[in-house]
N, C-alpha and C positions, 0 to 999 in steps of 0.2 A: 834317785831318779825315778823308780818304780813309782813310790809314792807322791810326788810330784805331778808326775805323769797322770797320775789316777784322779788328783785333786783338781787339778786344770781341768778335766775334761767331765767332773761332777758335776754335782748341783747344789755345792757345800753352801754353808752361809758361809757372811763375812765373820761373826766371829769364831766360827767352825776355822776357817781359813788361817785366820792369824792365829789361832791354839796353835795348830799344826805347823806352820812357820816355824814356830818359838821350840815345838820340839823337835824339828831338825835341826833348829840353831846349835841347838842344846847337844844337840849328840851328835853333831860338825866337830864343836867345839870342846865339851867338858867344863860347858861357862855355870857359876856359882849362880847369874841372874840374866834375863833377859827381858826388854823393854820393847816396845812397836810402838811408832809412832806415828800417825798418818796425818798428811796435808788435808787439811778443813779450805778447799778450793775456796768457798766464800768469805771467809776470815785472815786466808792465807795464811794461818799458823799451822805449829806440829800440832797434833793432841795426840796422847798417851791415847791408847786404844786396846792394849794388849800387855799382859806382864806374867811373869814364871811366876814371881813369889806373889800370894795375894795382897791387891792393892783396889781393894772395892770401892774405898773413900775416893781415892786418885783417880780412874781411871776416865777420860771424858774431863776431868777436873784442871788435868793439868796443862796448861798452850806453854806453849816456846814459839815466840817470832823466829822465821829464817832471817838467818842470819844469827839469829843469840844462842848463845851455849854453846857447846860443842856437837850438838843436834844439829841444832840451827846452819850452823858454819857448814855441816857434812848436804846438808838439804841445798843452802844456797851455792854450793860450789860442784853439789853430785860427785863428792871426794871422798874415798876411806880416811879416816881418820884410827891412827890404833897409838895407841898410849900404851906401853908394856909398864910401868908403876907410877907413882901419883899423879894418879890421872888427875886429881884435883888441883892440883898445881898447876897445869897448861893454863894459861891467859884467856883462853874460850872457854874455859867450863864455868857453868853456873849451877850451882848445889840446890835441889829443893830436900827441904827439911824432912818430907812426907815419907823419902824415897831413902830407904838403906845403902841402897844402890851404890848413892853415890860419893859411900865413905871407902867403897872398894879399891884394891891398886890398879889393876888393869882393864882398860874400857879400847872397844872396839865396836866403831859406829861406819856401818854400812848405807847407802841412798838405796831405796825402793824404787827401781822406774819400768815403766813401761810403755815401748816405743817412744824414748825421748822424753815419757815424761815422769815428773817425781811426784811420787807413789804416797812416800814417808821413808822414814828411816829405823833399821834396825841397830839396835844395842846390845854389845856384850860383855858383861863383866866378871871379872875374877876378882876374889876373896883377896890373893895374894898376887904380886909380881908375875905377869905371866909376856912372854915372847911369842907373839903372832907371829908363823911362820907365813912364808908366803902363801903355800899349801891351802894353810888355814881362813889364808883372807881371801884368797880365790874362790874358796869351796861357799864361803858366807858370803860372797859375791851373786856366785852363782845362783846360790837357793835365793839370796832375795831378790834377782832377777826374773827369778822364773816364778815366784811366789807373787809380786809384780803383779804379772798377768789373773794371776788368779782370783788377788785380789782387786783388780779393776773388772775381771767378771763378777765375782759376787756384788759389790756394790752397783755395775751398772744392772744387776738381778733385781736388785732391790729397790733402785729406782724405780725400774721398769713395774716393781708389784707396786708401790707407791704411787706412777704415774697410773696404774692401770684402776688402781682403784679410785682417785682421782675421778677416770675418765668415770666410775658404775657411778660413784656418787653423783655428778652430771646428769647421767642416765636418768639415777632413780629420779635427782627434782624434777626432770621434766616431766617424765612418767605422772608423778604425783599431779604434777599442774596442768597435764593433759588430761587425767583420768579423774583427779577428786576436786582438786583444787577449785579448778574452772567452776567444775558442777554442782560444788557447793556454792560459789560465789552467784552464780544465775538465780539457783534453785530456790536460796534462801530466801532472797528479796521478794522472789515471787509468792512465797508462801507467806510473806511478813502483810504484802497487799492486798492478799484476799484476804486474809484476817482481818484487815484495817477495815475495808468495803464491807464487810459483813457483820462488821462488830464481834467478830466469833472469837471466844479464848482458846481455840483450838484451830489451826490451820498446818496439816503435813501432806510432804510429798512424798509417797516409796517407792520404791524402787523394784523391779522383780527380782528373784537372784533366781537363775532356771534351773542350779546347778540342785541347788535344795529345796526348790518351788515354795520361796516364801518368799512375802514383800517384805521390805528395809526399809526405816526410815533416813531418808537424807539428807531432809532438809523441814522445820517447825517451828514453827510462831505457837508458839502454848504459855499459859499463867499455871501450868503445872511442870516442874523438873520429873515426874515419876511419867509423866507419858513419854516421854523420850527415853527413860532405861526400860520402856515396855519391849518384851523379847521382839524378834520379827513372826509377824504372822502367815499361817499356813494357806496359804490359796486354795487346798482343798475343802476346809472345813470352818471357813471362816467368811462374817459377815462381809469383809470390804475384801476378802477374798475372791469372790461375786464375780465382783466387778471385771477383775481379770477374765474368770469363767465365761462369763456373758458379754465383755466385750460391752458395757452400755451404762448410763450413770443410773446411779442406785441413789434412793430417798431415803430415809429412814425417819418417820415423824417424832418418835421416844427411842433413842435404841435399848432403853432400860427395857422396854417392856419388847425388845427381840431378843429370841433366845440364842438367836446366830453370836449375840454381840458376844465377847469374850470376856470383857472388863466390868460388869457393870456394878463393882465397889468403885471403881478407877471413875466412873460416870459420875455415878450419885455423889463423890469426894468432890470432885471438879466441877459439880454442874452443869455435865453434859447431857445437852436433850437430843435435839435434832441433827440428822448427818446428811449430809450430801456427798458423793463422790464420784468421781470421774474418772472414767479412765484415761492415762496418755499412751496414744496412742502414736505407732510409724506405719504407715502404708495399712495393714491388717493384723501385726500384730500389739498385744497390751502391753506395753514395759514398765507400767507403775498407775499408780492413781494418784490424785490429790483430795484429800479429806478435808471438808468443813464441818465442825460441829460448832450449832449455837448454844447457847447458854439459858435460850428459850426457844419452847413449841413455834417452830416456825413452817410456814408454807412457802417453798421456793418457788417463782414465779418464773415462768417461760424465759425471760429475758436474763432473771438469775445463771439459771441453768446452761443460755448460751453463752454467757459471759465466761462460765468456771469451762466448760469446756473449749470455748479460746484460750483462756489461760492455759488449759489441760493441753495443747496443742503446740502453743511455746514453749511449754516446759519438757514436751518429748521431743522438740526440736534441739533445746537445747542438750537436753543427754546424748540425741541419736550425734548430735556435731561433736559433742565430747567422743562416745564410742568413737567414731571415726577418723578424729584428732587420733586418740591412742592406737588405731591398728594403722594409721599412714606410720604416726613414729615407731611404733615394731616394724612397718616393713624396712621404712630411711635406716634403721637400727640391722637389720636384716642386708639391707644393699649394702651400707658400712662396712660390716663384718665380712662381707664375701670379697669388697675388693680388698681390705686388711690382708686378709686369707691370702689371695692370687697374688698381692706383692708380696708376703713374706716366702712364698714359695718359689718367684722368680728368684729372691737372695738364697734361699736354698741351693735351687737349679743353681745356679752362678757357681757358688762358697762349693759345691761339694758335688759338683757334674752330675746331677741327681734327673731324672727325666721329671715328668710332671705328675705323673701317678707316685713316681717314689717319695717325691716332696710331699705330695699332699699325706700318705699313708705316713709317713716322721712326723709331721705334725700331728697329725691323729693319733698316733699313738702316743707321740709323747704327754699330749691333752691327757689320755689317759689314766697313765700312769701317773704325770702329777696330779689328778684330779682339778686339773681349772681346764676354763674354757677354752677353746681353741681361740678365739679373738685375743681371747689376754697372751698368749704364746706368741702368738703371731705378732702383737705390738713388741712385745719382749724382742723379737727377732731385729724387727722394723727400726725400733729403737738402737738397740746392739749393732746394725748396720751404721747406721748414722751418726753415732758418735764413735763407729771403729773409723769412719769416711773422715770427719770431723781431727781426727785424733793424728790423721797421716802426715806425714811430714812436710813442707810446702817445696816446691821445686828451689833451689841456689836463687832463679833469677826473681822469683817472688820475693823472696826473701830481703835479697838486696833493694828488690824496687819498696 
C-alpha cells in the first residue's frame, strides 16, 4: 500500500510504473514470471509492454486481439482467469513460441482498469502446479487496480510531453516564418532586382545586429559564393559600417584603392570596383543597408541613387513588418500562456480547495523543480482534466438513450 501510494501520487514514467507493478506482483505472489500487457486504444489489441524475465526481442512485438488467448478473454470479459496446472490446455490459451512463459503449469491473468476502463492485463505464472487462493487473487486484484490508475497517469503524462511539444514545434514554425522566413523571401528578390538594374555582380542586404554592433548579411545576389561566407562586419570600423554611423548613402568610386574597405583580395578576385550603399532606414533609426558593387568604374547619377534609396525604404519596410509580425506573436504567445495559466489554476482551485495565490505558487514551483515551463504544466493539467472529465462514466439514462 505504502508503495503504491507513493507511486500514484509521483512523477514515475510509464515504464518506471509497470517495473514496479511487476514487482509487487512478484512479491504478492512468489510467481516464477510475470507479463503486462496493455490496450493499444488505436489498434485495440493487448501489447506485451513489460516482463520479469528479459524479453527485449518481444516486448512491443507481441499483440493479442481481445478476445484471443487467454489474455484476450481476461481483457474482453474484465474477468480473472487462474488456471492452477496446464494452463496450456484450457481452450483460450494461445502459446507464442518467443515466451517460456507459456510452457509453465500455473497462469493467473488479472484485467487492469481504471474507472471502468481496461488498462491491459496482468499475468502470472508458476514453474509448477500452483493453487491461487482467494487471498492471493484479491491482493493481485488489488495492486492492478490501483497500479490502473497509475498507469493511465503516466501515459496521459506522456501524452501531455508529446502534445506539448507538438504545440513548441507549432510555435517555433511560426516564429521561423514570422522572423526569417518572411524576411528572406522579400529581401531576396529585392536584392536579385537591383542587381539586374544595375548590371552589378554584387547586390546585398544587412542587416544590424545591436546586440554585437555588426551588419549581417540576409539577403545577395552575388557571381561569388565566398562573399556570402564573408564574416559580418563591424559598424565601428568599417567602410559600409559608415553608413549606419552617418545615417546617409556612401559612394565609393574603387573601393580597392579605400583603405576602410576590408576585402580588397575578395574585390580584385571578383571584379569589384565601384560601391554604392544605402542605408534602410525606420523613422530615425539605421537597421541595415543595401550594397551595389559594379564590376566597372561607375558614376551613379541623381536618379540612380534615388532609385536604390526607395528600394532601401521597402526593404526596411519590410523587416520593421517582419520585427513586428514577431513581437505581436510573442505577445498572442504571451496572452496564450497566461490564460492556459488562470484555467489550470481554477482546476487546481476546484481538485484541491486551493485559493488563487496557493494555486498559482504549486504551479510555480512545481515549474521548478521539474524544470519545464509553466505553460507546458499547465497544459499537462488542462489536458489531465479533460480526459479525467472525458473518462467519467455516463448517467443509467444516457446510457440507455
Amino acid at each position: 500500500m505504502h508503495r503504491i501510494s507513493n507511486l500514484v501520487n509521483s512523477d514515475t514514467t510509464l515504464d518506471a510504473v509497470l517495473q514496479e507493478l511487476i514487482a509487487l506482483t512478484v512479491n504478492v505472489t512468489g510467481c516464477d514470471a510475470c507479463l503486462v500487457y496493455l490496450l493499444d486504444a488505436g489498434s485495440g489489441e493487448m501489447v506485451l509492454s513489460a516482463s520479469q524475465l528479459p524479453h527485449a526481442g518481444e516486448i512491443g512485438a507481441i499483440r493479442i486481439r481481445v478476445g484471443e488467448g487467454v489474455t484476450g478473454w481476461v481483457a474482453q470479459h474484465e474477468a480473472v482467469v487462474a488456471l492452477p496446472e496446464h494452463a496450456a490446455a484450457d481452450s483460450r490459451f494461445k502459446a507464442f513460441g518467443a515466451l517460456q512463459e507459456d510452457t509453465y503449469e500455473a497462469f493467473l491473468s488479472v484485467p487492469l482498469t481504471h474507472r471502468g476502463t481496461l488498462i491491459g492485463v496482468i499475468n502470472v505464472h508458476h514453474r509448477e502446479p500452483h493453487q491461487h487462493s482467494a487471498d492471493e487473487v484479491a491482493l493481485v486484484s488489488f495492486v492492478g487496480e490501483q497500479m490502473a490508475g497509475a498507469i493511465a497517469r503516466a501515459r496521459l503524462e506522456q501524452q501531455s510531453r508529446n502534445a506539448s511539444k507538438r504545440i513548441q514545434t507549432l510555435a517555433a514554425v511560426a516564429k521561423t516564418i514570422a522572423a526569417e522566413d518572411y524576411m528572406d523571401r522579400i529581401l531576396q528578390p529585392i536584392s536579385e532586382m537591383v542587381a539586374e538594374t544595375f548590371d552589378a555582380p554584387v547586390c546585398s542586404i544587412m542587416v544590424v545586429d545591436e546586440e554585437r554592433r555588426e551588419l549581417v548579411i540576409r539577403a545577395a545576389r552575388c557571381s561569388s559564393p565566398e562573399y556570402l561566407h564573408k564574416m559580418p562586419v563591424r559598424i565601428e570600423d568599417s567602410l559600409i559600417g559608415r553608413v549606419v554611423r552617418e545615417g546617409r548613402v556612401l559612394v565609393v568610386p574603387d573601393v580597392m584603392a579605400d583603405k576602410q574597405y576590408r576585402y580588397p583580395e575578395l574585390a580584385r578576385k571578383n571584379g569589384l570596383v565601384s560601391l554604392l550603399s544605402a542605408p534602410l532606414m525606420t523613422r530615425e533609426n539605421v537597421i541595415g543597408t543595401i550594397n551595389i558593387y559594379t564590376g566597372q568604374p561607375k558614376t551613379f547619377t541623381d536618379e540612380e541613387i534615388g532609385f536604390v534609396k526607395v528600394i532601401a525604404g521597402q526593404a526596411a519596410i519590410a523587416i520593421e513588418n517582419t520585427r513586428l509580425m514577431s513581437e505581436t506573436l510573442e505577445m498572442k504567445r504571451a496572452l496564450e500562456t497566461r490564460k492556459i495559466v488562470e484555467r489550470a489554476k481554477g482546476i487546481l482551485q476546484a481538485r484541491h480547495g486551493l485559493t488563487e495565490q496557493e494555486a498559482y505558487l504549486r504551479l510555480r514551483n512545481e515549474s521548478r523543480r521539474m524544470r519545464r515551463p509553466m505553460r507546458e504544466l499547465a497544459e499537462a493539467i488542462i489536458l489531465a482534466d479533460d480526459l479525467d472529465m472525458k473518462a467519467e462514466p455516463r448517467p443509467l439514462e444516457a446510457q440507455s438513450a
